[in-house]
N, C-alpha and C positions, 0 to 999 in steps of 0.2 A: 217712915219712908215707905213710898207704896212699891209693889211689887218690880212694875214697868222701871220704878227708880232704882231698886238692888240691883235687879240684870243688868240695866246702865253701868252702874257702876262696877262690878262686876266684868261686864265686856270691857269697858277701857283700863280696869286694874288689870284682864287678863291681853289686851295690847300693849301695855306698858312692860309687863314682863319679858312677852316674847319678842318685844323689840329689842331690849335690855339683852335678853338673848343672843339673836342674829347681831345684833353688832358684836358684841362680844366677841364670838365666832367670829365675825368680818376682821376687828382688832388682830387678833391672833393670828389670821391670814397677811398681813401688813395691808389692806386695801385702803385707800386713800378716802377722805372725808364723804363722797357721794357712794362710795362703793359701800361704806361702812352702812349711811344711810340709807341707799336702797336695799341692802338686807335685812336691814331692823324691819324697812317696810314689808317687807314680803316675811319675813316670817309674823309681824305682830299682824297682817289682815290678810294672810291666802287663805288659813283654815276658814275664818269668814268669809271671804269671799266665795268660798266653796260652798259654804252651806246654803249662803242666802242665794246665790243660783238654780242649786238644790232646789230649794222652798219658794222657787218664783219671786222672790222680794226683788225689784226690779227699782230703781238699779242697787246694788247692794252699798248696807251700811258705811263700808268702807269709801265709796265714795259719796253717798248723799247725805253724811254728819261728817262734817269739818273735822270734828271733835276725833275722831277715829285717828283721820290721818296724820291733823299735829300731835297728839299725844306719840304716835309710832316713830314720826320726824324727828319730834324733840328729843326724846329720850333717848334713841339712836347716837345722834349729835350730843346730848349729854356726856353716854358711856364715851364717844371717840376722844371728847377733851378730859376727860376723869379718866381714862383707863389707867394712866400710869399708878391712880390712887386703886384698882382692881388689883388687890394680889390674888394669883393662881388663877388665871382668867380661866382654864379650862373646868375646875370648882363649881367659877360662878356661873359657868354657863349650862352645867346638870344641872346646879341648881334652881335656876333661874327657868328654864326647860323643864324641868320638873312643876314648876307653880304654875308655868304657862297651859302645858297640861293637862293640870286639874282644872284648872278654872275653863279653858277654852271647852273643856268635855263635858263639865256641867251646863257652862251658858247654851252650848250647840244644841244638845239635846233639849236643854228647857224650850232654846224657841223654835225649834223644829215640832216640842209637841204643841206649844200656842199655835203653832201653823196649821193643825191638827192632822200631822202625819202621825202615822200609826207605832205603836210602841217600840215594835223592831224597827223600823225605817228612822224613828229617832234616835233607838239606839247607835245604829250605823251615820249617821249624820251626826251626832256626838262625838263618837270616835273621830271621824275623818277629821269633823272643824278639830278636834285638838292635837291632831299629828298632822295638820296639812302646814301648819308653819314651819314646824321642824323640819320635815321635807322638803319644804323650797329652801330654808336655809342650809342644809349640806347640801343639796346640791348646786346652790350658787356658792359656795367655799369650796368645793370638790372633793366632799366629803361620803362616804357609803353613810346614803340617809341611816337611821336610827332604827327605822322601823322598820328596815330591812334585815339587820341583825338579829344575831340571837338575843339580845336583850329583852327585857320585860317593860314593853312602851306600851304598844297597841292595845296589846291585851290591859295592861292597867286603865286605858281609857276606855274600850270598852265595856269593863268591869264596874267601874264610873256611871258609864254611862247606862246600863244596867239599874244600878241602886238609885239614878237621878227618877226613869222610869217608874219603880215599884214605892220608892218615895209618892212620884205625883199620883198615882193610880190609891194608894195610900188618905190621900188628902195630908202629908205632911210636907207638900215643896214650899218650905216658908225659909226665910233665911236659913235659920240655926240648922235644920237637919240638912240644907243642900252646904252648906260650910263643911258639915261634917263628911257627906259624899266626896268635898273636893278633897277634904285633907288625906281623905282615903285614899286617892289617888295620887294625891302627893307623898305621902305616907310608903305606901307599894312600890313608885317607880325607885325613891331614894335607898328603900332598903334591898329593893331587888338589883340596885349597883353596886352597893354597899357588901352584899353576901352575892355580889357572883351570879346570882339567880338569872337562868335562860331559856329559853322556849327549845326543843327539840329538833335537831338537826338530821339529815342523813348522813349514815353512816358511809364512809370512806370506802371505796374499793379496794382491796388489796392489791399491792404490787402483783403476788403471785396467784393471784387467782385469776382461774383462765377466764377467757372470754365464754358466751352460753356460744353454741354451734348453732347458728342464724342457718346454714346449707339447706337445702332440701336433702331429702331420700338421693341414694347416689343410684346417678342413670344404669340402665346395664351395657 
C-alpha cells in the first residue's frame, strides 16, 4: 500500500468514526433522521474542512471526493437505525471521539506537512483538524464543546500532533510508528477521562473577599 493510499484510508476510517460520533450525540439529543445526519456530517468533515482551507487545497476534500461525504452520510444513517442496538450511547460516543481524534490529528498534521507548512504551523493544523469535529458537533447538540472544558482533549491532540512532526523530521512517518502516534492519543484522551485528569482552572473568588479599591487618591 503506497503512502498517498494509508492516508486515504486513514482520512475516511477517521470520517467514519467521527460521524459515528455526531450521530450518536444527535441520537441522544432525539433529533430526527436529517438532524442526525447533518451532524454526523459536520463532525466527520469540519476538522477537514478546516484544514484544507488552512492549506489552500481548493476546493477541500470533503467536497471534491464523493467518497468523504458518503462514508460520513452513510454511517450517520447507519448509527440512527442501529442505535437501539448502541447501549450507553454516551460510552460510545468518548469512545468513538476519542478514535476520531487520534486519527483526524495525525492525518491533519501529515498533510499539512506534505503541503510543506512548517512544523509548528502543522502541529497546530493537526490539532485543530482533530477537535474541529467535535466542536461543531456539541455545538449543533447544545452542548459546552469539549475543548472548552477542563478535560484533556486539545492538549492530547496537540501532543499527537507533536510526535506526528518529530516522527516525520525523524524519517520514520510509515504506517506502523504513525499507528503508534494515533493510539497515543487515543491512549491519553481515554485515560485522562477514565482518571479524572484536567487542565488547570482559575481559582474561585471568595464570597468574602473584598473587592481591590479601583478609587483614585481621595480629592481634598
Amino acid at each position: 500500500m503506497t503512502a498517498s493510499a494509508a492516508l486515504l484510508l486513514a482520512d475516511l476510517t477517521g470520517v467514519a468514526i467521527f460521524a459515528a460520533s455526531g450521530a450518536s450525540a444527535a441520537v441522544a439529543k432525539r433529533l430526527d433522521l436529517f438532524g442526525v445526519v447533518f451532524v454526523g456530517f459536520v463532525a466527520a468533515l469540519g476538522g477537514g474542512i478546516f484544514r484544507d482551507l488552512v492549506i489552500d487545497e481548493a476546493p477541500p476534500l470533503a467536497f471534491a471526493d464523493w467518497r468523504y461525504a458518503v462514508t460520513a452520510a452513510v454511517t450517520a444513517a447507519a448509527v440512527f437505525w442501529l442505535h437501539p442496538q448502541l447501549a450507553r450511547l454516551r460510552t460510545t460516543v468518548l469512545v468513538l471521539d476519542a478514535a476520531g481524534l487520534a486519527l483526524f490529528t495525525v492525518t491533519g498534521t501529515l498533510t499539512a506537512l506534505h503541503a510543506g507548512m512548517p512544523p509548528v504551523g502543522a502541529c497546530v493544523i493537526g490539532m485543530l483538524t482533530g477537535i474541529g469535529g467535535g466542536l461543531g458537533r456539541d455545538l449543533l447538540t447544545g452542548e459546552i464543546p469539549v475543548v472548552l472544558r477542563r478535560e484533556i482533549y486539545a492538549v492530547a491532540a496537540l501532543v499527537g500532533a507533536v510526535a506526528v512532526v518529530a516522527l516525520d523530521r525523524a524519517g520514520l512517518a510509515g504506517p506502523g510508528p504513525l499507528t503508534v502516534a494515533a493510539l497515543f492519543v487515543f491512549v491519553v484522551r481515554l485515560v485522562a477521562l477514565r482518571r479524572r485528569w484536567s487542565a488547570p482552572v482559575a481559582a474561585e473568588r471568595s464570597a468574602r473577599e473584598p473587592l481591590p479599591d479601583r478609587s483614585g487618591p481621595d480629592e481634598p
